[in-house]
C-alpha positions in Angstrom: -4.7 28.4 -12.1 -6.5 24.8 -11.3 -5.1 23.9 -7.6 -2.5 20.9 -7.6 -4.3 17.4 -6.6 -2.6 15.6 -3.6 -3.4 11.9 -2.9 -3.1 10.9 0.5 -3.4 7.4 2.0 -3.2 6.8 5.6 -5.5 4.2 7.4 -5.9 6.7 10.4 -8.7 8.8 9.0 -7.7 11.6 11.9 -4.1 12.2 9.9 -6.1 12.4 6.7 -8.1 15.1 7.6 -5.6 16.8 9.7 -3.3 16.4 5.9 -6.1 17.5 4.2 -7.3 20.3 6.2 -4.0 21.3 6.5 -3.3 21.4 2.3 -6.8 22.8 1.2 -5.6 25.8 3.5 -2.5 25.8 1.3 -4.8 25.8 -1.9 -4.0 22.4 -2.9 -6.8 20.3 -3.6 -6.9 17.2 -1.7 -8.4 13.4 -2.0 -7.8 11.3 1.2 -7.9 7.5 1.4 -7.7 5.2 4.6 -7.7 1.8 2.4 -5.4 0.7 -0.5 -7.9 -0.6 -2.7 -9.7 2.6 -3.0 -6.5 4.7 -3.6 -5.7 1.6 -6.3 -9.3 2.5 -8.2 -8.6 6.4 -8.2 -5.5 5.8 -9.4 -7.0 4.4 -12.9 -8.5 7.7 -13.6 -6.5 9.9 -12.2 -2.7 11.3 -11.9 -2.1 13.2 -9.0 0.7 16.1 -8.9 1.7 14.5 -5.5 1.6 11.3 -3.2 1.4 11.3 0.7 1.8 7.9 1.5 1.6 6.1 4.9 4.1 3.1 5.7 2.0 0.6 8.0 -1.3 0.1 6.0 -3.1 -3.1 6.7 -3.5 -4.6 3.5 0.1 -4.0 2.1 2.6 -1.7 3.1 3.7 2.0 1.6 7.0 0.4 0.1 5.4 -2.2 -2.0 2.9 0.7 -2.8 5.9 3.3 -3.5 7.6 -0.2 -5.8 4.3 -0.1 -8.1 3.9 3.4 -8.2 7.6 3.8 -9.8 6.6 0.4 -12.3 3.4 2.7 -13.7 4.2 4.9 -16.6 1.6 7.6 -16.1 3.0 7.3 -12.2 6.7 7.2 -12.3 7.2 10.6 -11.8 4.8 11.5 -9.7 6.6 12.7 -6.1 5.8 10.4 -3.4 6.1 11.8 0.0 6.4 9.4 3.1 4.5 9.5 6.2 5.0 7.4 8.9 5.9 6.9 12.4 9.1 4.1 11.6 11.3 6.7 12.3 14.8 3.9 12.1 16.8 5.2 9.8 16.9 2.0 7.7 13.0 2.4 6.8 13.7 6.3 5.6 16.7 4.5 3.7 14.5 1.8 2.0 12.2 3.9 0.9 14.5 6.3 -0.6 15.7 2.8 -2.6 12.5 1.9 -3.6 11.6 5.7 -4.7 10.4 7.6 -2.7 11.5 11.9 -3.0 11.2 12.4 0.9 10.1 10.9 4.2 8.8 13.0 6.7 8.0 11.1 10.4 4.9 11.2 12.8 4.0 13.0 14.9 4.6 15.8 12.3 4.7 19.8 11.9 1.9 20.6 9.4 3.5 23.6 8.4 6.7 21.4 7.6 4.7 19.0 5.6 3.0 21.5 4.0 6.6 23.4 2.9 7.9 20.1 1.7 5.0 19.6 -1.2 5.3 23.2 -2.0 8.7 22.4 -2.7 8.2 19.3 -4.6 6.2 20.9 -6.8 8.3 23.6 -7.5 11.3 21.5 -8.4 8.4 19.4 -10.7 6.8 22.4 -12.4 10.1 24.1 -13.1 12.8 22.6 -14.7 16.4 23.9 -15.8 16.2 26.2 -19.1 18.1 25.0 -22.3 18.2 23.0 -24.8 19.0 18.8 -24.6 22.1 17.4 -23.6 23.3 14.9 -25.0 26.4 12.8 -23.7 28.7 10.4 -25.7 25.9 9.9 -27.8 24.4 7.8 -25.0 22.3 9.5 -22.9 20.1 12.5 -23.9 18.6 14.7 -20.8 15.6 16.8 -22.2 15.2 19.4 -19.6 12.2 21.4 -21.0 10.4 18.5 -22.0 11.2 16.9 -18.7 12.6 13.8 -20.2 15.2 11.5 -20.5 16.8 8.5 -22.6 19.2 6.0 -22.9 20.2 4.7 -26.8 17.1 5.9 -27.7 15.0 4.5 -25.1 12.8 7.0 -22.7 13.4 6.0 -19.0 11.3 6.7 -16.4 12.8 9.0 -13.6 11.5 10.6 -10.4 11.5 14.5 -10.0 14.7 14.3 -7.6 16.2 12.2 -10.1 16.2 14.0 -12.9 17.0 17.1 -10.9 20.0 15.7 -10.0 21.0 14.1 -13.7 20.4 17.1 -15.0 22.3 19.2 -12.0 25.3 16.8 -13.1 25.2 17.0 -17.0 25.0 20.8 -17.1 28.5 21.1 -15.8 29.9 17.7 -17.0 33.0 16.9 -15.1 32.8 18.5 -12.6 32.6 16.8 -9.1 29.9 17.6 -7.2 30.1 17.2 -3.1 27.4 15.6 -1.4 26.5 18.7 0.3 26.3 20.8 -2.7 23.5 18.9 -4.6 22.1 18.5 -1.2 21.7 22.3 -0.7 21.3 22.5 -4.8 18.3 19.8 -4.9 16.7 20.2 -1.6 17.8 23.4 0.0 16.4 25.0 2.6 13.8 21.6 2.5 16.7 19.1 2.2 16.4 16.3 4.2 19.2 15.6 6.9 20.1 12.2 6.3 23.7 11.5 4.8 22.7 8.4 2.7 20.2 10.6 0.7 22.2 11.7 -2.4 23.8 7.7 -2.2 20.4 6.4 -2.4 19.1 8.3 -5.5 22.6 8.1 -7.5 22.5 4.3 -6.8 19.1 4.8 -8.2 19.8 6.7 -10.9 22.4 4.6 -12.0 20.0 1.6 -11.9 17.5 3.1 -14.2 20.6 4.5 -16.5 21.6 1.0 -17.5 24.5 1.1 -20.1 24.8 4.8 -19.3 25.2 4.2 -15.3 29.0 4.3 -15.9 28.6 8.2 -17.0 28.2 8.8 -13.4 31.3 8.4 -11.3 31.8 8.4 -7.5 35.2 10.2 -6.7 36.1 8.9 -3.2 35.7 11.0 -0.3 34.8 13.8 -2.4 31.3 13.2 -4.3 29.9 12.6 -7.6 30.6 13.4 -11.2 29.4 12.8 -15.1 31.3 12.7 -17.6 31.8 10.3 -20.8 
């Protein structure tokens, strides 16, 4: 089996090789970066199954990065893991906003970072069996092909994204906790951080346009879809 590519961009060249060296032990395959522009040119020719993405880079920062990343149709669902020392809460929440699937802070357990892009590309490279879904004759979730649509119209979703629309639309109606698509999502590799499932719903239902009403928040409780 060809080994999964993973792009990483830091401007430290010491956490890049650490990252790499770290990942090629794995068996990934790994291209380091320690300037924008030349992540930006391998980007044109490549997708990579993965992104490791520093915050504080000194031509423009990992969020605007993560933003155009999520605007690219050969990129938008490519799982962008963040790697920085902002530690505030408020930067792990923006990114979340702006896209990124998880946020892991410097200095760092390789073994942990390792774990979490095994388990990003687990959840990529194996979605929920069965056919499509359709609901109210809205939205259709294509969970073998990976895919999703509104009216007709694809939309572009990250791979926590549509592991939650699709954790919701299997059992529609029923309310989910916050906890429980936590520990269905993320498990053992869930990151601790209450506004997580907030951030991607609000998300999700951002992307959903005219369909973002499926989803309902049931107070105190957690989340739902239903027509």
């Amino acid at each position: 089996m060809k080994p999964r590519l993973i792009a990483v961009l830091d401007d430290e060249p010491d956490i890049v090789d650490l990252v790499r060296l770290q990942l090629e032990a794995a068996g990934f395959k790994v291209q380091g970066f320690t300037s924008p522009p030349a992540f930006f040119r391998f980007l044109e020719r490549t997708v990579p199954d993965l992104v490791i993405l520093d915050l504080m880079l000194p031509e423009t920062d990992g969020l605007e990065i993560t933003k155009w990343l999520r605007r690219q149709d050969r990129l938008a669902a490519v799982p962008v893991l963040i790697l920085t020392a902002r530690a505030e809460e408020s930067d792990r929440v923006l990114g979340l906003e702006l896209g990124a699937d998880d946020y892991v802070t410097k200095p760092f357990s390789s073994k942990e970072l390792t774990a979490r892009v095994k388990a990003h590309l687990r959840r990529r490279e194996t979605p929920e069996p069965g056919r499509a879904i359709e609901i109210g004759r809205l939205l259709v979730i294509d969970s073998v092909r990976h895919a999703a649509s509104v009216q007709g119209k694809p939309i572009d979703l990250t791979a926590t994204e549509f592991k939650i629309l699709v954790l919701l639309a299997g059992k529609s109606g029923r309310v989910f906790s916050r906890d429980q698509i936590l520990d269905v999502i993320w498990g053992h590799d869930k990151i601790v951080l209450d506004r997580t499932v907030d951030v991607h719903i609000k998300n999700l239902r951002d992307k959903l346009g005219p369909a973002a009403a499926l989803i309902k928040n049931i107070r105190g409780v957690g989340y739902k879809l239903e027509e």
